[in-house]
N, C-alpha and C positions, 0 to 999 in steps of 0.2 A: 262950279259944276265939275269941270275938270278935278280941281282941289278932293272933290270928293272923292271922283272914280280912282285914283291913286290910291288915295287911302280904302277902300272896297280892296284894289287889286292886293296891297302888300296886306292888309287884314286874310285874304284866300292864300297867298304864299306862305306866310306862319302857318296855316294849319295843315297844309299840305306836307311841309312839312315838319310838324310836329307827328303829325298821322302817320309818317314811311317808317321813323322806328319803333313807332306802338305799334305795328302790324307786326313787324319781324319778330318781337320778343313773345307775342302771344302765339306764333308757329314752334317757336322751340318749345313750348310750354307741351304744346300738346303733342311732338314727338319723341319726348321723352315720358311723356305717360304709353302712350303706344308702348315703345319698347320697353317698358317696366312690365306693363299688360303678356304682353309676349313671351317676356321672361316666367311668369308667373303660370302662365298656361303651359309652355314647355315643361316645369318644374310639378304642375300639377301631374299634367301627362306621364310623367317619369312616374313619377309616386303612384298614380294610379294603376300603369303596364305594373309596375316592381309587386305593387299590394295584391294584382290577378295572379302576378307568377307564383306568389305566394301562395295565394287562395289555392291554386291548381298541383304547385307542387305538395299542400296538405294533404289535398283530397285525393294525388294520386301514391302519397305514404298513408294515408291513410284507409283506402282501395287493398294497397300489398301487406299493409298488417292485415286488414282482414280476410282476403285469401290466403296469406300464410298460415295465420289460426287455423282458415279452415281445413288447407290443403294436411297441413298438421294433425288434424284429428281424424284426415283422412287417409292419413298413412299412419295413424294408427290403428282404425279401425282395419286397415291390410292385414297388421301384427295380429290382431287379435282373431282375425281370419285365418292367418297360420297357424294359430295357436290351435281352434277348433280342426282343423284339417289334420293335426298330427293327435288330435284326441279321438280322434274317431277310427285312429291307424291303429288297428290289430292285428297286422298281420304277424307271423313270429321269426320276419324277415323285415329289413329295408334293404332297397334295391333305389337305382336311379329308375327302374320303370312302373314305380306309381306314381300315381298323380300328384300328389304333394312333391316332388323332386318336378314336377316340370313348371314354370315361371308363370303366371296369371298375371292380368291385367283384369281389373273388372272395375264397377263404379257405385259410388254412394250417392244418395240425395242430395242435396243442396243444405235443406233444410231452412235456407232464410230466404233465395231465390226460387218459387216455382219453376216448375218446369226444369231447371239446371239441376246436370250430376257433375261429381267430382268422381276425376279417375286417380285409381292407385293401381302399382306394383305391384306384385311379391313376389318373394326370392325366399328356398329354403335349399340351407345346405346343410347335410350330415359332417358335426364335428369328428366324425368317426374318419372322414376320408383324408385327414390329415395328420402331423407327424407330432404326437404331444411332446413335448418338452419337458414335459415334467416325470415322464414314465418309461421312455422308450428307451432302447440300451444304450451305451456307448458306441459300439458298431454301426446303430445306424443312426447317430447324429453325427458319426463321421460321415458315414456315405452321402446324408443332408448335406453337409458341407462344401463335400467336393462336388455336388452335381448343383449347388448355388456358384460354384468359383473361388472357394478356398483351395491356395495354392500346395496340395500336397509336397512340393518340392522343398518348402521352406518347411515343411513339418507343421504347417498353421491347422493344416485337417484335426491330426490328433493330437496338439496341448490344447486348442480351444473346444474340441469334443471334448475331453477330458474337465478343462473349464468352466464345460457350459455342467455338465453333470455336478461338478464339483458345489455351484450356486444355486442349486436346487434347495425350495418349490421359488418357481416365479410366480407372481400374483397376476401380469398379462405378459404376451408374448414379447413387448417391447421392451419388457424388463429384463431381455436377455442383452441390451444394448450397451447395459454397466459390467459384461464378463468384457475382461481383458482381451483383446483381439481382435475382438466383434468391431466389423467395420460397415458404414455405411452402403456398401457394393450387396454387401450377402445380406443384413439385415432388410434392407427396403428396394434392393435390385434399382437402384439410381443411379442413374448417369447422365452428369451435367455435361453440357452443351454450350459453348460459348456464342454468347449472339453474333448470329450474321454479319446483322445491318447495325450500322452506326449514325446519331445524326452526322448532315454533314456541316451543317453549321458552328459557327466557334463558337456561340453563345451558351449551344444544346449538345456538346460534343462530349456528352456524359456515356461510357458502356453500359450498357443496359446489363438485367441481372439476368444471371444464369438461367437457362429454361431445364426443369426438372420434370423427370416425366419418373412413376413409378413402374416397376415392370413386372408382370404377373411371375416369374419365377422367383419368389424372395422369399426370406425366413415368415415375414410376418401375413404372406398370403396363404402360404404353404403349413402352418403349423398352426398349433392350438395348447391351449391348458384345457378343454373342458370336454374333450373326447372320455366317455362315459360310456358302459353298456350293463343292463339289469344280469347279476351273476344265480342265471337261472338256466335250465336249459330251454330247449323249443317248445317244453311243453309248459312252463312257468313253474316247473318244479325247482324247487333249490337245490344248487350242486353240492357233490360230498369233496370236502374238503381234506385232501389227501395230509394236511400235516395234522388233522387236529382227529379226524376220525376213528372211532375204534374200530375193532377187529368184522364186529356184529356189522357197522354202517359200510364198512368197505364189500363184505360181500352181500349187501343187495344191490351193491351197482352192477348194472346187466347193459349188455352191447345192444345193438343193433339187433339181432337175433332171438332180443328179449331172455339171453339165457346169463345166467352169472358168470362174472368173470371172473373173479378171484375166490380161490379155495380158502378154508380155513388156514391152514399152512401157505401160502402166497397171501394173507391178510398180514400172517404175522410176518412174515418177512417184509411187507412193506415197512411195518411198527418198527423193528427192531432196525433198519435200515436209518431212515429218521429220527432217533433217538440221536447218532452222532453227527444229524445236518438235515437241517430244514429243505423240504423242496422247494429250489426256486422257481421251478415250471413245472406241469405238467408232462411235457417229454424228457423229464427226469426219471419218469417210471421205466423207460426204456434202459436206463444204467442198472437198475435193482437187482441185486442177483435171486435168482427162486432159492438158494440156497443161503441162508445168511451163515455170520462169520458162530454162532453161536450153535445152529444147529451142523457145521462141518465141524467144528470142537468137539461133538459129541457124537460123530458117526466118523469121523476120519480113522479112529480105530479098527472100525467093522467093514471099508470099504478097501478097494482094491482094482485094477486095471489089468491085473497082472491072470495069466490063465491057469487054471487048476494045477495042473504040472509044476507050473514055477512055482504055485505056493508050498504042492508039499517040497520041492527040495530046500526050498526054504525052511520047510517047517524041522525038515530032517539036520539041514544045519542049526537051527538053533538047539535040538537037541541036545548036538553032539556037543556045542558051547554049553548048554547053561544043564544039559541030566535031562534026566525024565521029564516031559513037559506035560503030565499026564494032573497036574496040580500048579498048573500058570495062576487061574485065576485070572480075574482084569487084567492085571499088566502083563499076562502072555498071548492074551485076547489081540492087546495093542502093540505086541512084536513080532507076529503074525500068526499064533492060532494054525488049526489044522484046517485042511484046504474046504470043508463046510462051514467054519468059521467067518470066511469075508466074504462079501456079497461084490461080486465081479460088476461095477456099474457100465462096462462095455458088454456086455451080455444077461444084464437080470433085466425080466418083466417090469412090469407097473405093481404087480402083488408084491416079487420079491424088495421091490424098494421100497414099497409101502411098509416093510417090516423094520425100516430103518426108523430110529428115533427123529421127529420133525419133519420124516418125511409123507404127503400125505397124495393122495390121487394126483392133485393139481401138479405139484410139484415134479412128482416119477412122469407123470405123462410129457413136460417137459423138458428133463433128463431124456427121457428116453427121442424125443423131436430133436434137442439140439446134436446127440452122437449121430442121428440117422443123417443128419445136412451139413453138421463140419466133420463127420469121421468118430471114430474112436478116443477116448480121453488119453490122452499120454503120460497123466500121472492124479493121482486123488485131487490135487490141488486144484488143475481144471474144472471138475465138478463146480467151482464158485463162479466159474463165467457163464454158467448155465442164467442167462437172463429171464426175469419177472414175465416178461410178455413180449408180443412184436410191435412192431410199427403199424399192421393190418389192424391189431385188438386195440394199438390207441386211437386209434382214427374211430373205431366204434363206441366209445366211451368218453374222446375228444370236449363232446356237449356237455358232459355227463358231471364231470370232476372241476377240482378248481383247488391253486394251494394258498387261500385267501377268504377269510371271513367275512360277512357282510350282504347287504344287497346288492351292491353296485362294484363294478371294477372298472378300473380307468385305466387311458390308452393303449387299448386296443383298436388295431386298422381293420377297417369293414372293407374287407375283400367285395364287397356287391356295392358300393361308392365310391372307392377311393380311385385316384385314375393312373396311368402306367408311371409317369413320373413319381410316384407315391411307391408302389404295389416293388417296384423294381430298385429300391432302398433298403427293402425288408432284407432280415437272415436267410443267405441260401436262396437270392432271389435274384433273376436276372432281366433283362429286357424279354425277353425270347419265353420267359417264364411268366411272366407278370400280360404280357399279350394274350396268354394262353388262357389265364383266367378271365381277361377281360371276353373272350372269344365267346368265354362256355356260357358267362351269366348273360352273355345278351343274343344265344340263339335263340330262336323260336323253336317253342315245344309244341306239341300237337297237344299237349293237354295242356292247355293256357291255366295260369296262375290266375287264381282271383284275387281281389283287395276286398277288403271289410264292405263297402257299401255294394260287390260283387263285380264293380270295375277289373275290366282285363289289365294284369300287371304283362307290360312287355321286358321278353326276353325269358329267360331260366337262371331264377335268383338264387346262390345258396340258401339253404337252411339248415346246415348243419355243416362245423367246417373241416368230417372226415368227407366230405365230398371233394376233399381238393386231392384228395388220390385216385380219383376219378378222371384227374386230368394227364395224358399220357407225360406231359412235361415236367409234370412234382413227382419228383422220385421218392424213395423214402427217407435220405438223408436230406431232402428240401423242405419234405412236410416236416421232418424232426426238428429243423428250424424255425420255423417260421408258425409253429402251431401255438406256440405260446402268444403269440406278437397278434392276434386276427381272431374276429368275429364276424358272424354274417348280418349284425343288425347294428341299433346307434339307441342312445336313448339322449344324446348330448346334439341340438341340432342349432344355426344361426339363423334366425328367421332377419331378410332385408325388407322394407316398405317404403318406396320413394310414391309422395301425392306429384301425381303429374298434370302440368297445366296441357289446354288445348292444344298449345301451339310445339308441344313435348316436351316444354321446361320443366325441370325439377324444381318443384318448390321447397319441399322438406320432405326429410329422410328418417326414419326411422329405424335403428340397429340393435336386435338383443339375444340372447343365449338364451337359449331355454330347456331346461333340463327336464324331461319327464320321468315321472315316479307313478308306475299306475296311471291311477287317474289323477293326480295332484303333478301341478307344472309350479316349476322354481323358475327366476331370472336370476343369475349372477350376474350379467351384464349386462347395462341397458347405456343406449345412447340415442340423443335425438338430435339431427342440424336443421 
């Protein structure tokens, strides 16, 4: 019995322990499925978060493409809004105070979300308020120059005026950046700024990049190629063109007064004036003399300064040199003739110089004006400073002429947009002068200006630009400058369109030229970001 329970006992101690390391190797078993498990779920998880961000960052590029699109066709539809806005402008002025010159903000449909509008911009500026490049003199792409910061002292003003004239046409205004000289200060008014702050870490202890800021006084803010205006007058008549006109078309040009200006004889002295030099301006007709060099060839013989008395004892001397002069002929006509012979141009009528060859009402009435206000002629030769006309008749006719064929002329400054910085660049133009115009076009008149759809235009816009002798500060040696260079309207204008989000971001922008002809609108420049 004993013998038994012995063997019972060591038979329960084998299995006990045979059973202590089969337990322990089936625990490692299952905590390394555990942590395989776990690994696999983390790994899932990752991939999962990674594949959401994914999904989200699609859908939120895919969200801003299509607002962009939209925002996009809503700043174009802005563009096309300026377009109709400057179509429906008849007036036979632009000025900054109608309604197309002031900034809108308004909004479009949706279109694919009810209920939602899309807001736009717009921006129109007259290319006329700025300084062409491609047309304007050498004088005042100097003056551009030095009032951007070209150092007159090193002579940089006028060899890169000269430079810049010299590279003409540019195709955009940026294209003035390959003239010699042209520096980044004057072209885009930039000035770099070296960063503040620096990391302070060795790892990240890279200088950061220059901060550039552009600044509105610069060549490529301030200037343009596409300044334009229709070469008509205020009424949409075509102007007469003083190099190519005959005699017949110069005297139906009539002033202000509606009365003619030029006689048959002041026609022709324009013609024969022109024959040896084209007019390069309009206040070139102030140089003209009433008497050309063809008709004083042919009265220089018959005229005289000199008073009755001195002619006869002149006549009596040349008696006593050359005999009897009772049988001169011509040539004793032209070595002074008896004292009824020459016509005293300091004392004849309008009749008696009308008896002169070439010479005709217009002309003697102007002989007889310039001895009454510079005096008595001092010798026959004088007679040829007797000028065409005043400074008063060009300012009335101003609208009227033009030395240039075609529909269109280009770069000229719209005194009724352009602003003092601009106005006070011009020929014969100063700060103090250019103030003074600004002053006149934006008083209030008591008989308010309408615009086309009968909107009030604010202020008093030229419409003709002999009104700028109207202003005590343009003398007539400032309008004789400056009358070539100005207009008082635009037909070349930059229409902006930015689509603006809720939150006031800019989504996209819209930038283009547009040139009006009539009723037909041209783009030469178009851009979209």
């Amino acid at each position: 019995m004993k013998t038994c329970h012995n063997n019972l006992y060591r038979n329960t101690n084998r299995q006990v322990e045979k059973s202590v390391p089969t337990t322990f190797r089936l625990s490692d078993s299952n905590g390394l499925s555990l942590v395989s498990t776990l690994w696999i779920l983390t790994i899932l998880s990752v991939l999962a978060m990674q594949l959401l961000y994914s999904f989200r960052l699609e859908n939120r590029a895919r969200k801003n493409f299509v607002d962009r699109i939209k925002y996009h066709y809503a700043a174009k539809a802005g563009f096309e809004w300026g377009i109709a806005k400057l179509g429906i402008d008849e007036t036979n002025f632009d000025s900054l105070g109608e309604t197309w010159a002031v900034p809108v903000q308004q909004q479009i449909d949706d279109g694919i979300q009810q209920g939602r509008f899309l807001n736009y911009q717009v921006t129109i500026v007259d290319e006329g308020s700025k300084i062409n490049i491609n047309a304007v003199g050498e004088g005042t792409i100097r003056n551009f120059l030095a009032f951007l910061g070209a150092q007159p002292e090193n002579n940089q003003t006028g060899d890169l005026a000269a430079r810049i004239v010299e590279g003409r046409p540019y195709r955009t205004v940026r294209d003035v950046a390959r003239v010699e000289g042209m520096t980044p200060e004057i072209l885009y008014g930039i000035q770099q700024q070296v960063a503040a702050e620096q990391a302070t870490s060795d790892a990240e202890n890279i200088p950061q990049q220059p901060q550039i800021t552009m600044a509105t006084n610069s060549l490529v803010n301030m200037a343009t190629i596409y300044s334009v205006d229709a070469n008509t007058d205020s009424n949409g008549q075509q102007r007469v063109n003083i190099n190519t006109a005959n005699a017949q078309q110069l005297r139906q040009i009539r002033g202000n007064n509606n009365q003619t200006v030029f006689s048959q004889g002041e026609a022709n002295a324009i013609i024969q004036n022109r024959e040896s030099n084209q007019f390069g301006g309009i206040s070139a007709l102030l140089d003209v003399p009433a008497v050309s060099d063809n008709v004083f060839n042919n009265i220089s013989g018959q005229i005289t300064v000199e008073a009755p008395s001195v002619q006869n004892t002149s006549f009596e001397d040349n008696n006593d040199q050359f005999g009897d002069g009772n049988n001169q002929g011509d040539g004793g006509d032209n070595n002074g003739g008896n004292e009824n012979s020459l016509t005293n141009i300091n004392t004849a009528d309008s009749d008696e110089l009308q008896e002169l060859q070439g010479i005709d009402n217009g002309i003697a009435d102007r002989i007889i004006a310039h001895r009454n206000s510079q005096g008595n002629f001092q010798n026959i030769d004088a007679i040829k400073e007797v000028k065409l006309m005043t400074v008063q008749e060009l300012a009335g006719i101003a609208d009227k002429v033009t030395v240039k064929d075609g529909q269109t002329v280009n770069g000229l400054i719209n005194i009724n947009t352009a602003p003092l910085q601009i106005l006070q660049l011009l020929p014969g133009m100063d700060q103090t002068k250019a103030q003074a115009i600004i002053a006149r076009r934006e008083e209030e008149s008591q008989e308010a200006q309408q615009g086309t759809l009968g909107e009030p235009v604010r202020g008093t816009p030229f419409n003709d630009i002999g009104q700028l002798l109207d202003i005590e500060e343009i003398d007539d040696q400032t309008f004789r400058q400056v009358v070539d260079w100005v207009t008082y309207r635009s037909r070349g204008y930059r229409i902006e369109s930015i689509g603006v989000a809720a939150d006031g971001k800019t989504i996209a922008r819209c930038v283009g030229i547009v040139v009006r002809n009539g009723n037909q609108f041209s783009i030469p420049h178009w851009r979209q970001d």
